[in-house]
C-alpha positions in Angstrom: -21.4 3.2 -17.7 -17.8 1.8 -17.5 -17.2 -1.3 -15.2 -13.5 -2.6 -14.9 -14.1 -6.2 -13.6 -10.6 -7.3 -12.0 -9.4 -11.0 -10.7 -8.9 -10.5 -7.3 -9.0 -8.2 -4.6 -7.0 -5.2 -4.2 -5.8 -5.1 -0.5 -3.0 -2.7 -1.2 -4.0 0.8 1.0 -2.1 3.0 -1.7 -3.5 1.5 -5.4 -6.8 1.3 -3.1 -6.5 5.6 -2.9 -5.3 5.8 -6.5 -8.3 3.7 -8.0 -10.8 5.8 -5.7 -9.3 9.3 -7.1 -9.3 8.2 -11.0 -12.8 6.9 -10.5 -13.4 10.5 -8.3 -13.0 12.1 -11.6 -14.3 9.8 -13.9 -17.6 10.4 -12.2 -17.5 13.8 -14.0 -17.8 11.8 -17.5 -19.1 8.9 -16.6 -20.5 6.0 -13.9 -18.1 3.9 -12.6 -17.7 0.6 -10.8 -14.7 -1.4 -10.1 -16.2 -4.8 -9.3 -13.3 -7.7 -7.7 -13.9 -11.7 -8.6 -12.5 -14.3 -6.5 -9.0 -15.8 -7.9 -8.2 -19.1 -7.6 -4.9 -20.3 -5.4 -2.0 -20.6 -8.4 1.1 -20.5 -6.5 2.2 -24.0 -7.1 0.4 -24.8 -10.5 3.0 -26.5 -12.7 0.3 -29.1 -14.9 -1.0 -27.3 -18.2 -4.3 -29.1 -17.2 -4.5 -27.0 -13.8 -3.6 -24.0 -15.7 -6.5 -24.4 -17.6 -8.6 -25.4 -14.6 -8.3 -22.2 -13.2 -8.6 -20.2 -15.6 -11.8 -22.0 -16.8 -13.0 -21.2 -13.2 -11.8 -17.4 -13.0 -13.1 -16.8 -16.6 -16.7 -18.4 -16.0 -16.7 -15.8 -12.7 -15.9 -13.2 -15.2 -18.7 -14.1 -17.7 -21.3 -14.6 -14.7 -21.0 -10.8 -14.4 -21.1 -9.8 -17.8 -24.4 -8.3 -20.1 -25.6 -9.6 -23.6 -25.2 -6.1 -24.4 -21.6 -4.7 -22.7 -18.9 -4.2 -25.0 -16.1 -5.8 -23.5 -12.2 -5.0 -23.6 -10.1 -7.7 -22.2 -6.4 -6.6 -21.4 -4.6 -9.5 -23.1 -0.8 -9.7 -23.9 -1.8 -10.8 -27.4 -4.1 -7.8 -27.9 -3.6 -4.5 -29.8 -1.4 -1.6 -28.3 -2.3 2.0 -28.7 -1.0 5.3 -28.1 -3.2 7.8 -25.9 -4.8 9.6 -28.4 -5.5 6.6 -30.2 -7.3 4.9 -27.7 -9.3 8.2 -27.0 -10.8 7.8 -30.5 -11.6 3.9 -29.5 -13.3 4.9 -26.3 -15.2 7.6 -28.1 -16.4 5.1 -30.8 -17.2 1.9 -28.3 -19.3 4.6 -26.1 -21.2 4.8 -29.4 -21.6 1.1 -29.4 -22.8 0.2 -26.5 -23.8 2.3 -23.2 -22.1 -0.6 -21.0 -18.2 -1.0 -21.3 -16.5 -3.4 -19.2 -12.7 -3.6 -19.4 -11.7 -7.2 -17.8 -8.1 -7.8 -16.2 -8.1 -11.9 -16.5 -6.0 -13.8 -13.3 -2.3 -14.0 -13.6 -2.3 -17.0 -15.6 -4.0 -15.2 -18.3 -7.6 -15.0 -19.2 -9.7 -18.2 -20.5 -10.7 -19.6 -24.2 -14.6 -18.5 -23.4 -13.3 -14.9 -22.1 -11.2 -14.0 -25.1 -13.8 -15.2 -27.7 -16.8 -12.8 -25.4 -13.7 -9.9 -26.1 -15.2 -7.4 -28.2 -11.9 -5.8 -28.0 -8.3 -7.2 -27.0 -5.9 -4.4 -25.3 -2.3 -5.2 -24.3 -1.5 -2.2 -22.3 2.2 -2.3 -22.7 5.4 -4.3 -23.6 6.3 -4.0 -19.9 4.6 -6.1 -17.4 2.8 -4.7 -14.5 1.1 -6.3 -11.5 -2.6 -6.7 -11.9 -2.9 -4.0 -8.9 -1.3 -1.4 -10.8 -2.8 -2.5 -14.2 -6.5 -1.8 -12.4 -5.3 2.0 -11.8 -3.3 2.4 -14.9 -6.3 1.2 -16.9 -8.8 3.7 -14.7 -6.1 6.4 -15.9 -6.2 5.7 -19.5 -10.1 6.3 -19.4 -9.7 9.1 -18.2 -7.2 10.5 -20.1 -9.5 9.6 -22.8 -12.5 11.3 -21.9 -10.4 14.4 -21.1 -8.6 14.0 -25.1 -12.0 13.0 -26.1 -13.4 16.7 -24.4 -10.5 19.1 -25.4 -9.1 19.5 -21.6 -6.2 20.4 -20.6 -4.8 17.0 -19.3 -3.0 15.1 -21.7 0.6 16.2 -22.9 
């Protein structure tokens, strides 16, 4: 089973289709659920004790859903980057692990103190930053990719 647990809800019609297809053909590999937590209102934070505030309150949402027993990759901007093939391998080795992998996308003010030390794994994705819409499908695309690398299709170039 792979759960992406995301901070807030994707109201966006188009990354709404694109999340359903990747998770279409995940379903070939794998169970998948995409499961939304409430963010907090950040617009105006400018206090470094609000920042934390919220993402206290986010992160303790996050936590509420996890498992003793899920392996959990947190997409951090202070985690490791791979390359396709490389992150095939980790998949393929974290699936031996643990049957529960849960990859969290933490609020836009980053994730808490309490989520990164539950991180079994810390991802950053990419030098570039994306919104947290897009990260949702470009992680759901990564899996895949993986489990296709990971099962000698024809997918990955």
């Amino acid at each position: 089973m792979i759960r992406l647990i995301a901070i807030g809800k994707n109201k966006d019609k188009a990354l709404q289709s694109l999340e359903k297809e990747y998770c279409k053909r995940l379903s070939a590999f794998v169970k998948v659920e995409v499961i939304e937590v409430k963010d907090e209102a950040n617009q105006h934070v400018e206090r470094e004790s609000e920042i934390l505030k919220i993402k206290e309150k986010e992160g303790t949402r996050v936590l509420e859903k996890l498992k003793k027993d899920d392996f959990v990759i947190l997409l951090d901007l202070h985690g490791k980057m791979m390359d396709s093939e490389t992150f095939a391998k980790k998949l393929d080795g974290w699936q031996g692990q643990s049957s529960n992998l849960v990859f969290v996308i933490a609020g836009s003010l980053g994730p808490s103190e309490k989520l990164v030390g539950r991180a079994n794994f810390r991802w950053k994705l990419s030098d570039c930053t994306f919104t947290h819409l897009m990260t949702r499908v470009l992680i759901l695309e990564q899996i895949y990719r993986g489990f296709m690398i990971n099962n000698h299709r024809n997918y990955h170039k």
